[in-house]
C-alpha positions as CSV (number, residue, x, y, z in Angstrom):
1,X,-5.5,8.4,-11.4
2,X,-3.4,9.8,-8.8
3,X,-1.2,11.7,-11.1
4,X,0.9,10.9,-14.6
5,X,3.6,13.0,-15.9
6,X,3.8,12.5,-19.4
7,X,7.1,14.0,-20.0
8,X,8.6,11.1,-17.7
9,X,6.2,8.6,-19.0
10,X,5.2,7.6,-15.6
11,X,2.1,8.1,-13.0
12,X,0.3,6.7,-10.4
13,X,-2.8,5.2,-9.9
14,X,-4.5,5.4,-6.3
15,X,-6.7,2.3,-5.6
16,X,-8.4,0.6,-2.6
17,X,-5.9,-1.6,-1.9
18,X,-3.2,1.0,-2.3
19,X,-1.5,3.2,-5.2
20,X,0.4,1.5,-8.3
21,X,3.2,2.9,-10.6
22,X,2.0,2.7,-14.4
23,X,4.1,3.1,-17.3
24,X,2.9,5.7,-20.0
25,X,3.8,2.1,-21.9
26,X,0.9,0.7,-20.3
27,X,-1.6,2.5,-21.8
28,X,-3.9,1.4,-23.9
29,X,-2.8,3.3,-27.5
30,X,-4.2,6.8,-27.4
31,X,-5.5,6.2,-23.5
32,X,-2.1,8.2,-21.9
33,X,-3.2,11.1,-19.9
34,X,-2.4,14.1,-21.1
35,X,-2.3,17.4,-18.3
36,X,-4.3,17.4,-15.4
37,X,-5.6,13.7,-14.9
38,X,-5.9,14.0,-10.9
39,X,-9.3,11.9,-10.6
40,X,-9.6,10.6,-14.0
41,X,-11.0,7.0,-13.5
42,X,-9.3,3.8,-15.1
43,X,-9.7,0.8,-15.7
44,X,-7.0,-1.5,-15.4
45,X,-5.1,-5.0,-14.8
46,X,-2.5,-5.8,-12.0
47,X,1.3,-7.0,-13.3
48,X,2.6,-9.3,-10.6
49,X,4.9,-10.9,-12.5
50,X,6.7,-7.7,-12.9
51,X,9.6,-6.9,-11.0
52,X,7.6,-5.0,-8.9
53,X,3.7,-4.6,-9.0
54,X,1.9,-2.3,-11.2
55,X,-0.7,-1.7,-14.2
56,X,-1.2,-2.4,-16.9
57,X,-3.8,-2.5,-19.7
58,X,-4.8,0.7,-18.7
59,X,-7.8,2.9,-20.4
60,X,-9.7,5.9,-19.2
61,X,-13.0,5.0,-18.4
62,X,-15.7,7.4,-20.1
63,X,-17.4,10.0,-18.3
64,X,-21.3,9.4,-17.8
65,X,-23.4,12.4,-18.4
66,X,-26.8,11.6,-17.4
């Protein structure tokens, strides 16, 4: 994640190819970002069918302590 602001409901994610919009709709249920998420990895699919590009299916991928 590049950022999400949860009071608009709207953030983006910064990926090789490029950054994509996500909708706080997109979310998996109870995946949303809440505060600081600058860094947070996700996993996520590509909308093209969308009027414009962006993700969705999106869930925070757990943090591996080893």
């Amino acid at each position: 994640m590049l950022w999400f602001n949860d009071v608009k409901n709207l953030g983006v994610i910064e990926t090789e190819e490029g950054k994509l919009p996500v909708h706080g709709d997109d979310f998996l249920p109870g995946q949303a970002p809440v505060g600081r998420c600058k860094g947070l990895v996700v996993s996520f699919t590509v909308a093209d069918d969308q009027p414009e590009r962006r993700a969705v299916q999106v869930s925070v991928v757990p943090e591996v302590v080893g």
